[in-house]
C-alpha positions as CSV (number, residue, x, y, z in Angstrom):
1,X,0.0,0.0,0.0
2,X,1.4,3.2,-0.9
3,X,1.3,6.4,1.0
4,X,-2.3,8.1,-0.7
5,X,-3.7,4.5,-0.1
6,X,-2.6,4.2,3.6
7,X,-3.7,7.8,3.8
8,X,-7.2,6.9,2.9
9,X,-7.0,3.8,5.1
10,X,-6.5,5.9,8.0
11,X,-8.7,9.0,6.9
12,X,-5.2,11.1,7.1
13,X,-6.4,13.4,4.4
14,X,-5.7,16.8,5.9
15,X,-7.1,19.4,3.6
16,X,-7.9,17.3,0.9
17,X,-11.1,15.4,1.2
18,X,-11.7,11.9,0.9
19,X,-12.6,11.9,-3.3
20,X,-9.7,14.2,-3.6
21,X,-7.5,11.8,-2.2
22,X,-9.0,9.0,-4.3
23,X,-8.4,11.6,-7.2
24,X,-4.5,12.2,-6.9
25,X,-4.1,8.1,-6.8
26,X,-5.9,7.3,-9.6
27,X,-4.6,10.2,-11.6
28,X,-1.0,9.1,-10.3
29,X,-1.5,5.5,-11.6
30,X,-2.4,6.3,-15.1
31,X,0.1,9.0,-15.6
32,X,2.5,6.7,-13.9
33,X,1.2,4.1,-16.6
34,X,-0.2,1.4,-13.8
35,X,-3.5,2.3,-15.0
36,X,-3.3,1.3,-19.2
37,X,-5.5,3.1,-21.7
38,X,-8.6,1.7,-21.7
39,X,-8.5,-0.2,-18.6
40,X,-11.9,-0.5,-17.6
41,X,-12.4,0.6,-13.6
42,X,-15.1,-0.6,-11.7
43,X,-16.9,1.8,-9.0
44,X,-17.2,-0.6,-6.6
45,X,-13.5,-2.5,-6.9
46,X,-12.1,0.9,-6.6
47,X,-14.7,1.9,-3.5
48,X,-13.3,-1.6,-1.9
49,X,-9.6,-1.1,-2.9
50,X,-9.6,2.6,-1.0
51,X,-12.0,1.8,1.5
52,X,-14.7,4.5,0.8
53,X,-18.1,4.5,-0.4
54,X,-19.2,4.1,-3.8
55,X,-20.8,7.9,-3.6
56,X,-17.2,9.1,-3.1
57,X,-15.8,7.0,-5.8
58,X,-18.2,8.2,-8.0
59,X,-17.2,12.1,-7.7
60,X,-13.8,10.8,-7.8
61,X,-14.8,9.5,-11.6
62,X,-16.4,13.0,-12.3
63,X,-13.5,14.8,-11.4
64,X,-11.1,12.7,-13.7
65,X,-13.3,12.8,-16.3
66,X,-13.4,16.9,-16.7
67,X,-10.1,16.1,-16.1
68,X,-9.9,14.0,-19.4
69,X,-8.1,11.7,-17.3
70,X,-11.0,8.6,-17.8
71,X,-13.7,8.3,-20.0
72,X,-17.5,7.6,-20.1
73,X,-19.1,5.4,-22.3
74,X,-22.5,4.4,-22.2
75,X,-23.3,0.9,-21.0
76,X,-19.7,0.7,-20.9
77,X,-18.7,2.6,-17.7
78,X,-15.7,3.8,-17.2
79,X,-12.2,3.5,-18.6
80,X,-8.8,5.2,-18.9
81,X,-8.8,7.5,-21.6
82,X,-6.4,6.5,-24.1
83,X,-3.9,9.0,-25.2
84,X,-4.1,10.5,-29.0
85,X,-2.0,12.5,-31.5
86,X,-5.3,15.2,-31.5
87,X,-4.8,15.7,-27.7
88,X,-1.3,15.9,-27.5
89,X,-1.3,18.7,-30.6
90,X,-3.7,20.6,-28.4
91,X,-2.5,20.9,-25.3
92,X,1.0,21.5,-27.0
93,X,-0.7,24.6,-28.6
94,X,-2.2,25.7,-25.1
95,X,1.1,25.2,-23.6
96,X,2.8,27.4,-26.2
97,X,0.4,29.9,-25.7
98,X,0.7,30.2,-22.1
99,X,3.7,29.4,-20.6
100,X,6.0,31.5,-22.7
101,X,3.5,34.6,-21.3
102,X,4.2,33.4,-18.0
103,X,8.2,33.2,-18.4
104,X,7.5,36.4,-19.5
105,X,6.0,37.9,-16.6
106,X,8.7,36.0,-14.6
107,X,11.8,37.0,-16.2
108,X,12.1,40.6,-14.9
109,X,11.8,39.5,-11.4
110,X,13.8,36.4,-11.1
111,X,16.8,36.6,-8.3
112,X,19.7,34.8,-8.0
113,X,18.6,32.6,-5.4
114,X,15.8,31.3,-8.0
115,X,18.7,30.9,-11.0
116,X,21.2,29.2,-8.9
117,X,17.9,26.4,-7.7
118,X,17.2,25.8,-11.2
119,X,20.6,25.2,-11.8
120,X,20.4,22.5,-9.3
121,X,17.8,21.1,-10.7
122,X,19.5,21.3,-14.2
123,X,22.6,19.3,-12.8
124,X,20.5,16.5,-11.7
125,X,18.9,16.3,-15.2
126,X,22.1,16.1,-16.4
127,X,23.2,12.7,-14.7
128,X,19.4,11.1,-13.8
129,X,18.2,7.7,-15.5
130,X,14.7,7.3,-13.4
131,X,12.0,8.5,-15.7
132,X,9.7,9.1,-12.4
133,X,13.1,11.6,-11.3
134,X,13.4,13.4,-15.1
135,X,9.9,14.1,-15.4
136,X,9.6,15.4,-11.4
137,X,12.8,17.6,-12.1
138,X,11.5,18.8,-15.3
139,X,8.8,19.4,-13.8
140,X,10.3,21.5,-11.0
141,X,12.7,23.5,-13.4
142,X,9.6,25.2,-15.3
143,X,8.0,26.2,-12.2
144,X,10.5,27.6,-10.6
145,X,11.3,29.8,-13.7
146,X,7.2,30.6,-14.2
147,X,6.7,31.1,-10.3
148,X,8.0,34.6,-10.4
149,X,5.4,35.6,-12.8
150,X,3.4,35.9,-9.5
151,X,0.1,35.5,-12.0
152,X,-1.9,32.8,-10.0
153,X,-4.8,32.6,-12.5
154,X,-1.8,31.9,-15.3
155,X,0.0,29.8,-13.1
156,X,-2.8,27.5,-12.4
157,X,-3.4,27.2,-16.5
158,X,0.3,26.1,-16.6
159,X,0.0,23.6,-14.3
160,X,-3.2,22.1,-15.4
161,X,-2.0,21.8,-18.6
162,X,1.2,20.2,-17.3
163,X,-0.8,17.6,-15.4
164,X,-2.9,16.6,-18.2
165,X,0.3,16.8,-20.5
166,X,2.3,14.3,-18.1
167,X,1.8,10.9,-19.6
168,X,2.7,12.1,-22.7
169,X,5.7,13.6,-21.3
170,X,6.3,9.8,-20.1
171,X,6.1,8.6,-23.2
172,X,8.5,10.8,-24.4
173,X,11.3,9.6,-22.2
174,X,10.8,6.5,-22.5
175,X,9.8,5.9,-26.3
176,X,11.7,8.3,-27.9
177,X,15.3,9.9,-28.3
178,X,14.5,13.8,-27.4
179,X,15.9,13.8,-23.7
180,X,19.4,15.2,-24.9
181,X,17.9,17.9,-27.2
182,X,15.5,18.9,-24.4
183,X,18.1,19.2,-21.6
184,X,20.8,21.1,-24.3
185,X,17.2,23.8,-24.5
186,X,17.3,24.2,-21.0
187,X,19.9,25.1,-20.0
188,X,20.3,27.8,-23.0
189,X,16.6,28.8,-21.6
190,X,18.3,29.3,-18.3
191,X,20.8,31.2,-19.4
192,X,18.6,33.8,-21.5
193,X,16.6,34.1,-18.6
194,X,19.8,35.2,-16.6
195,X,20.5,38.1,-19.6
196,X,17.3,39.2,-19.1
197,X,16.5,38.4,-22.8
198,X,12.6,37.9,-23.0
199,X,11.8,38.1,-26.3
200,X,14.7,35.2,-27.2
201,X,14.2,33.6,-23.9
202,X,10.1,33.0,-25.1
203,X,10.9,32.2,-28.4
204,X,13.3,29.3,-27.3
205,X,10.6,28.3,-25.0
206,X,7.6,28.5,-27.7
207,X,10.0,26.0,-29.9
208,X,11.1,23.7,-27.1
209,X,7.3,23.0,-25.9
210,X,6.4,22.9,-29.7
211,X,9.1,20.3,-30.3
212,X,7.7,18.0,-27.8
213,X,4.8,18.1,-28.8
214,X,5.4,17.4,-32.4
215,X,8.0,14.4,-31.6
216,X,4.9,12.8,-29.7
217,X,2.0,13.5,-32.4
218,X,4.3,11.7,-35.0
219,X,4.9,9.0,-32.5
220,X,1.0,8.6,-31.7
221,X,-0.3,8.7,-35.1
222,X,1.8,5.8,-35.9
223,X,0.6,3.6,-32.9
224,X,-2.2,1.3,-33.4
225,X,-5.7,3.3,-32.8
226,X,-6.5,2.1,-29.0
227,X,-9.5,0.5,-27.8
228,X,-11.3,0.1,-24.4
229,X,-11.3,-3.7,-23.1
């Protein structure tokens, strides 16, 4: 049992509630790929699993489905919603629209303290292997650029779109050869930021998010169309 499960067991949910908690799990396991596309999920095996009601399970499904996370079918319940070359083209072209706005923003009031933590976190890029690690420090090097943009409403775009955009990011490291190419981008990114360069320092971002995102519709239009069990 891990630690949202024992959590749950133990109703040590702080200030999340109990179909949050459920939430964050099941969200982990398919971004984490436990949870395949497809993969049919049954209210009550996951009420039983947690140890919640089916009530709370079911607003735990509602959630993840605005969420895009699972999907409805009817007569067919409910399944993990299989990743496609569509999605991952639009929620590159929202990313590209919105986080080079918030590196904007951010730029003129980064410090040093914030440049030398994401050049800590760019050092362990440099030398990590665990996919879980790369995609947590990639993760962490974008916010901390964006988080001195200080625009809450933007920030909380950024990161829904980076949740939603995670398993994809996966996929990524672990089906294709981009890694080197993206970490090269960062750390030129870092740099511009440190010049105070905007209007080069977006422009490298707009490309590098664009990039991704066209290395993974190529790769996902050549997969075999998925299908719910």
């Amino acid at each position: 049992m891990d630690y949202v499960e024992a959590s749950l067991a133990g109703q040590v949910l702080g200030d999340r509630s109990t179909s949050g908690a459920v939430v964050d799990a099941l969200r982990g396991e398919i971004i984490q790929g436990r949870l395949k596309p497809g993969e049919r999920l049954r209210q009550d095996a996951v009420a039983s699993r947690f140890g919640v009601s089916q009530t709370v399970v079911r607003e735990a499904f509602k959630d993840l489905i605005r969420e895009c996370f699972l999907a409805s079918e009817p007569r067919r319940g409910v399944s993990v919603a299989t990743m496609s070359a569509a999605e991952a083209e639009e929620m590159t072209r929202l990313r590209s629209l919105v986080e080079p706005q918030a590196l904007a923003w951010a730029i003129p009031r980064l410090t040093a303290v914030q440049f030398e933590a994401a050049e800590r976190v760019l050092k362990e890029l440099d030398d990590e292997k665990n996919v879980d690690r790369i995609i947590l420090l990639n993760a962490r090097f974008h916010r901390g650029l964006y988080a001195a943009a200080d625009r809450p409403r933007t920030l909380t775009m950024v990161e829904t779109l980076r949740l939603g955009f995670e398993r994809y990011l996966r996929y990524t490291w672990e089906f294709t050869s981009h890694r080197d190419r993206s970490q090269q981008e960062h750390w030129e990114l870092l740099a511009m930021c440190k010049q105070g360069d905007v209007v080069n320092a977006c422009t490298l971002l707009t490309q590098h998010i664009s990039a991704t995102g066209q290395l993974l519709v190529e790769s996902l239009a050549k997969q075999p169309v998925q299908h719910s069990s």
